[in-house]
VOGU-3710 file (C-alpha; in Angstrom, 3 decimals, decimal comma):
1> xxxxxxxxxx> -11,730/6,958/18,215  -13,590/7,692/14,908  -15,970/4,838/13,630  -13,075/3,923/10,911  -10,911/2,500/13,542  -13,612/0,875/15,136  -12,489/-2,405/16,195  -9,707/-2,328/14,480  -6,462/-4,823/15,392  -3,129/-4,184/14,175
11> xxxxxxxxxx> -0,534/-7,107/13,420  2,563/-7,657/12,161  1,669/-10,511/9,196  3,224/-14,477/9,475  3,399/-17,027/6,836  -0,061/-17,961/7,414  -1,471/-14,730/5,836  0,100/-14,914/3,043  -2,799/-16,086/0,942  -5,378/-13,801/2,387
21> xxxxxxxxxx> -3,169/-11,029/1,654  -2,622/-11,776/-1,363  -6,233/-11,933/-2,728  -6,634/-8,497/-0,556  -4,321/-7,172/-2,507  -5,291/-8,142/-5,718  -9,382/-7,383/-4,978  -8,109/-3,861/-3,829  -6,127/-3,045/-7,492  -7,104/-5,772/-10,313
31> xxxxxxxxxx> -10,274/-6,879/-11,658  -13,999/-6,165/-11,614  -13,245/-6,876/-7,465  -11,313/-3,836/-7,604  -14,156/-1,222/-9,197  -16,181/-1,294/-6,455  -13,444/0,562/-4,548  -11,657/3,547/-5,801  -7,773/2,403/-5,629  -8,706/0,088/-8,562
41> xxxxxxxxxx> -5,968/-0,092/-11,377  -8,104/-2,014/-13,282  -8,059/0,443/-16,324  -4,310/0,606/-16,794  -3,204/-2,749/-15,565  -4,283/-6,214/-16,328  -2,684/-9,557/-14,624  -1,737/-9,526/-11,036  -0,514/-7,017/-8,856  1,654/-9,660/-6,529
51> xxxxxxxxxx> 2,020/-13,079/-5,617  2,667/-15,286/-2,296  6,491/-15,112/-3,139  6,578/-11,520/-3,286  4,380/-10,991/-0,120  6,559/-13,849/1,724  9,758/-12,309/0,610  8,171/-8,827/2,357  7,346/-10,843/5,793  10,954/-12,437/6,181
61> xxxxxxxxxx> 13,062/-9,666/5,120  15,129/-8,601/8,689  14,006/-4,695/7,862  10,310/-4,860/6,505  7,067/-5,599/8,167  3,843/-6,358/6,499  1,373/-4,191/8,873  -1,497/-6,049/8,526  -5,323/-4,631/10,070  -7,929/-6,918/11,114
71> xxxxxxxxxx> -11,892/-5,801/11,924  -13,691/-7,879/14,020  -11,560/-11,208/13,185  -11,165/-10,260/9,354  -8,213/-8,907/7,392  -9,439/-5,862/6,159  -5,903/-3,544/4,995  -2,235/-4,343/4,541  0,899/-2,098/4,389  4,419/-2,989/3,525
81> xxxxxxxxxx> 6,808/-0,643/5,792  10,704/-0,923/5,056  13,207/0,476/6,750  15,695/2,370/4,780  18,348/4,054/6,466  16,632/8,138/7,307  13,702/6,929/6,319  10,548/3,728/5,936  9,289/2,929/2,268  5,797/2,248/2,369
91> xxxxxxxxxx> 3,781/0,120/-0,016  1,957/-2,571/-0,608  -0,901/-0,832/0,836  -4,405/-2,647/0,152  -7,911/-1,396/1,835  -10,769/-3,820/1,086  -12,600/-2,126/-1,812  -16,159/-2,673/-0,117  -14,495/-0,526/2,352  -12,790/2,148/1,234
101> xxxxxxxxxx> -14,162/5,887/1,206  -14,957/5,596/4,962  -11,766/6,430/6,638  -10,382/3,348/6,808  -7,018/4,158/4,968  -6,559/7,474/6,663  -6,175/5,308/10,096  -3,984/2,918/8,340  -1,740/5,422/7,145  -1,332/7,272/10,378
111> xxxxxxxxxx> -0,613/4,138/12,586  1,859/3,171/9,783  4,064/6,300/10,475  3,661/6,213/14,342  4,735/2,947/14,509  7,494/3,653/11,844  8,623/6,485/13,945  8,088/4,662/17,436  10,357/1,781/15,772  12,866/2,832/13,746
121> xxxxxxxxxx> 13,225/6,198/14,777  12,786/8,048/10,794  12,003/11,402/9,816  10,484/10,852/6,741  8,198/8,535/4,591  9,087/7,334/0,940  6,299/5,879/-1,547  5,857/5,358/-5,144  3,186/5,954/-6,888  2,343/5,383/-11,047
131> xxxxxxxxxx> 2,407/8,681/-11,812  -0,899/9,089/-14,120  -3,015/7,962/-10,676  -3,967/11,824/-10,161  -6,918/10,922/-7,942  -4,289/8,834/-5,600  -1,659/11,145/-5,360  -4,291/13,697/-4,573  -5,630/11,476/-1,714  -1,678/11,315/-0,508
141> xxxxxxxxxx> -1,161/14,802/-0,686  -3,904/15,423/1,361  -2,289/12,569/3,941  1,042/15,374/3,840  2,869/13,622/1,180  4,492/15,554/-1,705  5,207/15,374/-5,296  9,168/14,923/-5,391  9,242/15,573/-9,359  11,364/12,071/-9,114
151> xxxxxxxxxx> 10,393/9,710/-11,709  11,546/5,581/-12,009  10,445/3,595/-14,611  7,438/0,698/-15,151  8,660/-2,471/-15,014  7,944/-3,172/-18,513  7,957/-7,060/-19,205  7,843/-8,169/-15,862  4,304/-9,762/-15,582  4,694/-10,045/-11,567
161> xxxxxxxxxx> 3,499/-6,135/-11,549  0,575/-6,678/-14,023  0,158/-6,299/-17,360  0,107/-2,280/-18,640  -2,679/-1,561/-21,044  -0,527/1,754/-22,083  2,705/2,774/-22,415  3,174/5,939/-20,618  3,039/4,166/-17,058  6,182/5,451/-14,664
171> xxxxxxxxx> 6,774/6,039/-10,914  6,828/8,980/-8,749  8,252/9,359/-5,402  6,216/10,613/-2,799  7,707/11,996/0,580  6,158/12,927/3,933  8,414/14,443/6,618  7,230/12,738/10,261  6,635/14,719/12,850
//
């Protein structure tokens, strides 16, 4: 075991997260917090990035589980994995800033699609990502994913995905086919 999964203690998340999740979340993508990682979407979007409804709403749905990664007795990452039909949507994905660049999401990732395999039996892996992130998708292509071309658009207007400080901000699907 590499020294990024060190100690590391994988849960499905309960009500009682919720809060710590959220402010993982939003230290991991909004605010000065978020600069001292490289995930940060600091530059391009202002406001928040969720809120305890929308992580609730992500615990108690029948065919999503918040995967949530503890170090030593602290919540350190978070991923959202849905099931949908040939294949698990995966978001939500937080990595403590002061943390990141050591492995730490790599591990994450990879217990993600075991487990998605292991429990729903899928083929593939879905994800979105805003498309002008070049350093992320790089990081996922490296991780196996690929650029599907696919394209869905910002919600504009809807302040529970942040506030977008431009106006060319738009989603592309990422897929990984599972061993």
């Amino acid at each position: 075991m590499d020294h990024a999964a060190a100690g590391l203690t994988f849960r499905d998340a309960t009500d009682t997260d919720v809060d710590a999740l959220v402010a993982l979340i939003e230290s991991a993508y909004r605010g000065d917090s978020s600069r001292a990682g490289w995930t940060t979407e600091a530059d391009i979007l202002d406001g928040q990035r969720t809120d305890p409804d929308g992580v609730l709403a992500v615990i108690k749905s029948p065919d999503s589980r918040l995967l949530t990664v503890e170090q030593d007795g602290r919540l350190v990452a978070c991923c959202q994995l849905e099931h949908r039909g040939d294949h698990v949507y995966f978001g939500m994905f937080a990595v403590s800033p002061t943390l990141q660049g050591a492995g730490l999401g790599k591990v994450v990732m990879a217990e993600a699609e075991r487990q998605s395999r292991e429990t729903w039996g899928v083929t593939e892996m879905h994800m979105t990502v805003i498309s002008v992130r070049e350093d992320l998708i790089a990081w996922y292509e490296r991780r196996g994913y690929r650029r599907t071309g696919k394209m869905s658009p910002f919600p504009y207007g809807d302040e529970r995905f942040g506030i977008p400080q431009r106006d060319d901000l738009q989603f592309e699907l990422l897929v990984k086919k599972l061993a």
